[in-house]
C-alpha positions in Angstrom: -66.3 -26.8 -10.2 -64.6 -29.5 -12.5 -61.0 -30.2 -12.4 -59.7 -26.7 -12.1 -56.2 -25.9 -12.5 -55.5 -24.2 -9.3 -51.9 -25.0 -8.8 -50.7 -23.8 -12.1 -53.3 -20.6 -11.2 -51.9 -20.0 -8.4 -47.7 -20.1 -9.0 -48.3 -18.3 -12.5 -49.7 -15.3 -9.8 -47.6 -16.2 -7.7 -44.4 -15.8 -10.4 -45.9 -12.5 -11.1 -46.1 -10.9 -7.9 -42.7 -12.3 -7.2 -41.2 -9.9 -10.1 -43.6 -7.6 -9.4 -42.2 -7.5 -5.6 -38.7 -7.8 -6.6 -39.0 -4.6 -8.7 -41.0 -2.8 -5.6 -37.7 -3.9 -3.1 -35.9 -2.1 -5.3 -37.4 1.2 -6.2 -37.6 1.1 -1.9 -33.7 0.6 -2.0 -33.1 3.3 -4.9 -35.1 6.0 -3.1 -33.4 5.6 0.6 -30.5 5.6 -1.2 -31.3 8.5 -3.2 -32.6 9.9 0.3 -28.6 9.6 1.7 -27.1 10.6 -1.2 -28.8 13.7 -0.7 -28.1 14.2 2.9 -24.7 15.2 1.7 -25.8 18.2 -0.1 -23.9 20.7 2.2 -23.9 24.6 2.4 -20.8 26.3 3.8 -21.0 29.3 5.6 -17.7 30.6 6.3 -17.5 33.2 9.2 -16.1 36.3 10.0 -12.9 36.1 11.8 -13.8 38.5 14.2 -17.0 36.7 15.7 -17.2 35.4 19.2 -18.4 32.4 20.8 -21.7 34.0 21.5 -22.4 35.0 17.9 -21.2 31.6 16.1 -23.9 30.7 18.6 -26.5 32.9 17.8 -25.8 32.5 13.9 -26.6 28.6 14.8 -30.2 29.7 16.2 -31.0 31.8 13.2 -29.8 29.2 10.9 -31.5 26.2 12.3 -34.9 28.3 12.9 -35.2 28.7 9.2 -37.9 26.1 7.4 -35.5 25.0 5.0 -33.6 22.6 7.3 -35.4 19.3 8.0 -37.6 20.2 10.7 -37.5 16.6 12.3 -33.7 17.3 13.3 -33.1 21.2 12.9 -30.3 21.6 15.6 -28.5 18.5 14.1 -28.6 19.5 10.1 -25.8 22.1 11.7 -21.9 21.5 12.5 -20.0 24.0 13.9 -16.5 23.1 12.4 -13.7 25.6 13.9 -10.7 27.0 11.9 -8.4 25.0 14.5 -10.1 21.7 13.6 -10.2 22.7 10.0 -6.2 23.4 10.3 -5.8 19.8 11.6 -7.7 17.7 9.0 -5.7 19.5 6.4 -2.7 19.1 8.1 -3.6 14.8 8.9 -4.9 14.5 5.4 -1.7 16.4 3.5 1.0 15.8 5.8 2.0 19.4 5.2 1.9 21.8 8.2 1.2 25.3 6.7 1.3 27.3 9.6 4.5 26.4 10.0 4.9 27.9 7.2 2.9 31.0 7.3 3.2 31.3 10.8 -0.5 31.8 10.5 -4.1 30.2 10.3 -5.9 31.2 7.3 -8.5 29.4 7.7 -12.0 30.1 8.9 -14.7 29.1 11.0 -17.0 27.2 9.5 -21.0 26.4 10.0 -21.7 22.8 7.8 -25.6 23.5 6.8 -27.5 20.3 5.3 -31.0 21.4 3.8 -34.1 20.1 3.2 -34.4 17.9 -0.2 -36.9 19.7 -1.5 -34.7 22.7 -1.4 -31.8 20.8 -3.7 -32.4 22.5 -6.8 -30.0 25.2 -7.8 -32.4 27.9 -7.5 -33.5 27.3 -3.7 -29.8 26.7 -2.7 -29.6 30.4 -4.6 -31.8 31.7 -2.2 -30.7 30.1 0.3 -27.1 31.3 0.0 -28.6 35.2 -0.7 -30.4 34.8 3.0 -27.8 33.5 5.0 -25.2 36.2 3.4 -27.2 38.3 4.9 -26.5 37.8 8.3 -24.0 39.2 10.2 -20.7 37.8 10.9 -21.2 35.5 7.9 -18.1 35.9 5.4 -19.3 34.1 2.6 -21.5 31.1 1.7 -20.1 28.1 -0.8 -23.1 26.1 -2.4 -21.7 22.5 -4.3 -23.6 23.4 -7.6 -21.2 20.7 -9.2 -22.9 18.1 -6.7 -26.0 19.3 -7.0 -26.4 19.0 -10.5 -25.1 15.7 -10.9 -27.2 14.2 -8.3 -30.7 16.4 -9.8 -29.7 14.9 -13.6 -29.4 10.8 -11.9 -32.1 10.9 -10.6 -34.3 12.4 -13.0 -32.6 10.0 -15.2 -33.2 6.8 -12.9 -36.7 8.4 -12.2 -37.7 8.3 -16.0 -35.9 4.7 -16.8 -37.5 3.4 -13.2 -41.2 4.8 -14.5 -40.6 3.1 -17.7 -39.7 0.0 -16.3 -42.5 -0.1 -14.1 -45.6 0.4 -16.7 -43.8 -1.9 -18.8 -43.5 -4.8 -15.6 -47.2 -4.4 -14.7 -49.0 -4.3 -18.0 -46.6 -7.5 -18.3 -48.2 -8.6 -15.0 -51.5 -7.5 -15.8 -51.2 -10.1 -19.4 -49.7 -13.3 -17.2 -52.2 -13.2 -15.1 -55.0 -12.7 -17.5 -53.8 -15.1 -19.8 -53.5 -17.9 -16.9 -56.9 -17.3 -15.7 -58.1 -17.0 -18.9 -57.0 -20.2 -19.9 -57.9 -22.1 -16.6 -61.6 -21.0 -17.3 -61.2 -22.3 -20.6 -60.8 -25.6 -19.1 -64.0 -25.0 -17.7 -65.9 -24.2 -20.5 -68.8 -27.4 -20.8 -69.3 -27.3 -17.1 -70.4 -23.2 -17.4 -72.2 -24.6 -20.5 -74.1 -27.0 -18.6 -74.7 -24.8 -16.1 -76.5 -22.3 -18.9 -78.4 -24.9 -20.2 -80.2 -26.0 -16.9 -81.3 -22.2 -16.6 -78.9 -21.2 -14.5 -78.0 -17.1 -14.4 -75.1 -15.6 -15.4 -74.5 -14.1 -11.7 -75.0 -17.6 -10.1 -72.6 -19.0 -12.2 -69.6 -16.5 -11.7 -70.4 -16.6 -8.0 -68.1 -19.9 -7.2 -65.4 -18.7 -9.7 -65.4 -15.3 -8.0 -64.5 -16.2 -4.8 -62.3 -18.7 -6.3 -60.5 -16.1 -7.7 -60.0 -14.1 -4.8 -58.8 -17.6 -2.8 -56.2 -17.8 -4.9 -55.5 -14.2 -5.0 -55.2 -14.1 -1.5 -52.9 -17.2 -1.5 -50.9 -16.0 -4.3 -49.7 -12.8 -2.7 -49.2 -14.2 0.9 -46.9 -16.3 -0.9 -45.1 -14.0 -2.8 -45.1 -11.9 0.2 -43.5 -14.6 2.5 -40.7 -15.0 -0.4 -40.0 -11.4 -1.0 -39.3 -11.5 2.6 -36.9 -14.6 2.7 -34.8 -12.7 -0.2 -35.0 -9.7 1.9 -33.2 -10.9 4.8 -30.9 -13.6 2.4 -29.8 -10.3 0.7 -29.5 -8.3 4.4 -27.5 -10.8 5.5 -25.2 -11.1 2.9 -25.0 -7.8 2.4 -24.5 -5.8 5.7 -25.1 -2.2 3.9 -28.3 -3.0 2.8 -29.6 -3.3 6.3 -29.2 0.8 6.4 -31.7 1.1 3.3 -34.2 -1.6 4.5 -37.3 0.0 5.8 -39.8 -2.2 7.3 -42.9 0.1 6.8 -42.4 0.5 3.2 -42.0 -3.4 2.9 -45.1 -4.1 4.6 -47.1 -1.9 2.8 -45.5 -3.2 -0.3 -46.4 -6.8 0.5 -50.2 -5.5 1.3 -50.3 -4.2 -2.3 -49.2 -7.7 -3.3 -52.0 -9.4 -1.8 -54.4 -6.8 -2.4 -53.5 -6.7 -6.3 -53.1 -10.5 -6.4 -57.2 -10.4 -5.4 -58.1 -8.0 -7.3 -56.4 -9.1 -10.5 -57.6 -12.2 -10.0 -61.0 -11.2 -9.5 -61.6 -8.7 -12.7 -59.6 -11.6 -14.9 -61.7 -14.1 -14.1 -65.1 -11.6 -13.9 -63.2 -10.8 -18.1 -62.8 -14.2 -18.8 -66.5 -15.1 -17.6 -68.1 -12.9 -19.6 -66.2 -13.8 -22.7 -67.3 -17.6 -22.1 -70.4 -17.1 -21.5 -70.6 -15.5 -25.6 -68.4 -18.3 -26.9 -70.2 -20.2 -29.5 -71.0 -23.6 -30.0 -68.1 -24.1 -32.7 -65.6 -22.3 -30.5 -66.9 -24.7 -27.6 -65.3 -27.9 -29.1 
């Protein structure tokens, strides 16, 4: 097929899904971080003073049977925290003993509730603080609305600048690579010429350029893919809290869409750019 530019094909795809990748890594970091930030949404429920072992117990079972704790780890999204331990934190983090001072604990036991995300909105934690008021030997319940709302207004916020970002990146993409092929076929243009001449058909010319195409779509995103991954670790490495938002699932299913959008872009560019060539005129041809 004449002298076709195939290296400069393949690093301008190559380029692409690199920045392409890079700005997949980190929508994969955002949202596990997101994910933990979340985690610390906490309900309080403060207890009656007069409840016994057997009832803070009992309050755990109804609590963690309810559906909007995560049901992958119900018994663990609940920590007892007793009016003794309480007294001690306060006590290690003032310096100040105040039952010295009062000669009494104030203080209550206290169940540490972490709910499902999809219950973080201020309404469901409403609800949520209504139902477990119900229950006996519950004193009161303490919702961080203050929390809440400032972690519900970033991330719609990062949510709407990160969607923006990303239909701007790909129809960038989507140009590049277009442009490349488009250009590379150009190159090509008296030996698909030729080829029309001598009665060849349009389908038996694209043929050879087709799979072309998906060669070097193919290539392209193992490549990118094999880079992605070398920054991945560099940045992992360099970075030790990283490592806790890496997930390997989401990264190989993020380097399969590379490759499998490297193809196909390359593919319906150069199946675009044929078409075009095969209309271009005689003028247009030199």
């Amino acid at each position: 097929m004449g002298s076709f530019p195939f290296i400069s094909v393949i690093f301008s795809i190559t380029l692409s899904l690199i920045v392409a990748g890079i700005f997949g890594i980190l929508f994969i970091y955002l949202n596990a971080l997101t994910v933990i930030v979340q985690s610390n949404v906490e309900v309080q429920v403060y207890l009656d003073k007069s409840v016994n072992d057997s009832e803070i117990l009992r309050l755990q079972k109804i609590i963690a049977s309810k559906s909007y704790l995560p049901k992958e780890n119900q018994n663990g999204s609940i920590k007892f925290i007793s009016k003794q331990e309480a007294a001690e934190d306060f006590i290690k983090d003032t310096g100040e003993d105040f039952m010295e001072f009062l000669g009494d604990n104030p203080l209550r036991d206290v169940l540490i509730v972490k709910v499902n995300s999809q219950y973080h909105s201020l309404d469901s934690l409403e609800k949520i603080r209504t139902d477990i008021n119900q229950l006996v030997g519950v004193f009161e319940v303490v919702v961080q609305e203050s929390l809440v709302n400032s972690i519900n207004k970033n991330t719609r916020i990062l949510g709407s600048l990160f969607l923006g970002l990303t239909i701007i990146l790909l129809i960038a993409v989507v140009i590049l690579i277009n442009n490349t092929i488009k250009i590379a076929l150009f190159s090509q243009r008296f030996l698909i010429r030729s080829m029309q001449l001598v009665g060849a058909t349009k389908g038996f010319i694209k043929w050879p350029f087709l799979k072309r195409a998906l060669l070097y779509g193919l290539i392209s995103g193992l490549l990118a893919s094999a880079v992605l991954y070398a920054i991945i670790r560099l940045a992992n490495a360099q970075f030790a809290d990283l490592n806790s938002l890496y997930n390997n699932d989401q990264v190989t299913m993020l380097c399969a869409c590379l490759v499998m959008g490297g193809m196909l872009l390359a593919y319906f560019s150069t199946s675009l750019s044929m078409n075009r060539n095969f209309k271009i005129s005689l003028d247009e041809l030199y």
